[in-house]
N, C-alpha and C positions, 0 to 999 in steps of 0.2 A: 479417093479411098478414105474411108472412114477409119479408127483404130481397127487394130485387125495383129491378130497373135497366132504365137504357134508353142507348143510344150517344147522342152528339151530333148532332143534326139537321146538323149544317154540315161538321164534321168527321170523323164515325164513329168519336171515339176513345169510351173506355168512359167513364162517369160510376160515379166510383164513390164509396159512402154516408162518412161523416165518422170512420167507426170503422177505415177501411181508410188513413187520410192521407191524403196528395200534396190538398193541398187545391186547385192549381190544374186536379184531375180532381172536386171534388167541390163547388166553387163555382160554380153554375149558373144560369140562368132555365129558369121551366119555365111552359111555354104551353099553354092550353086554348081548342079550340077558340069558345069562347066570351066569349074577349077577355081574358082573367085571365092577371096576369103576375106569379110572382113569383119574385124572384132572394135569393140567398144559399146558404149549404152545404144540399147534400141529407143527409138520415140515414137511404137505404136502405127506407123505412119508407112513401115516398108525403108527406112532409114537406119541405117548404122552408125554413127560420128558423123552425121547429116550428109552422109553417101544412100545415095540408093541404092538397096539391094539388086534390081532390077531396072532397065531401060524401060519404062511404062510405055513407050511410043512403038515397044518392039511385043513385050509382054501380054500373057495374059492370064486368068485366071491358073489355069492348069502348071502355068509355070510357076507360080508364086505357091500350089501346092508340091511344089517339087524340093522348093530352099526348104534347109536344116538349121535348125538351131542350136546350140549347142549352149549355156552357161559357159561363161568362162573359166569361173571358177572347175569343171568339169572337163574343159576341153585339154588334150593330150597331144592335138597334133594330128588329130586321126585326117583321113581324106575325107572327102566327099562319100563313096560307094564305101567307105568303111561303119558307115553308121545308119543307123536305123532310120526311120521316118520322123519327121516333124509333125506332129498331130495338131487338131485346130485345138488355141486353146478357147477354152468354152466361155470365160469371162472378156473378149476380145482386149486381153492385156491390162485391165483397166477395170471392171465391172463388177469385184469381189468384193468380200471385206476384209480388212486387214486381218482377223482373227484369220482368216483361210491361209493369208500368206504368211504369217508368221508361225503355225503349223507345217508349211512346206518348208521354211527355213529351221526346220528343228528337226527335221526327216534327211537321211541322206538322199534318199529317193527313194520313187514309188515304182514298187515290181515293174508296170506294166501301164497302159492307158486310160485301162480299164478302172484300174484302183485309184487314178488320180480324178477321175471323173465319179466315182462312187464316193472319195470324198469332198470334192467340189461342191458336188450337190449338199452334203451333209453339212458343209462348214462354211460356203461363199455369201451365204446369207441369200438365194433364190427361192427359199423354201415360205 
């Protein structure tokens, strides 16, 4: 598995892996629907505090679109089924420019998936 991200279940800001900083975007919990919770930095990689999200030997793509991510700073406590989707994030955790991420650390959050992807485009530097 190459980098590979998801947005914030609560938020839609981008979650991004430990090699890129801003660590209050890469400090996380990540939820399966299967009751498993585990929080601390992501590394891009499908790892948590160098836990696998997932059993890769059991795994497969459809499951990996199933985990939540949540910002820690964000997270409440909530379950699994109590929170919305994890969307792919577009810059696979890694692929922005920091002017993008430091726009998203100055936003509480974005409505919607839609608006973080209409400003992604505008501010990741793909243009």
């Amino acid at each position: 598995m190459g980098f590979t991200s998801k947005t914030c279940a609560k938020t839609h800001k981008p979650i991004v892996n430990i090699y890129k900083g801003f660590p209050a975007l890469h400090t996380i919990a990540a939820l399966t629907p299967d009751g498993k919770i585990l929080t601390g930095p992501y590394d891009g990689y499908g790892r948590v505090n160098d836990e696998d999200i997932l059993d890769w030997t059991k795994a497969s793509a459809r499951d990996w679109d199933k985990i939540k991510f949540v910002l820690l700073s964000n997270y409440a406590g909530e379950k699994y089924q109590d929170l919305g989707p994890s969307k792919t994030e577009l810059g696979q955790g890694y692929f922005m420019s920091n002017q993008f991420l430091i726009f998203c650390m100055q936003r509480e959050s974005f409505k919607n998936y839609a608006e973080y992807k209409k400003y992604f485009k505008k501010l990741a530097g793909w243009l």
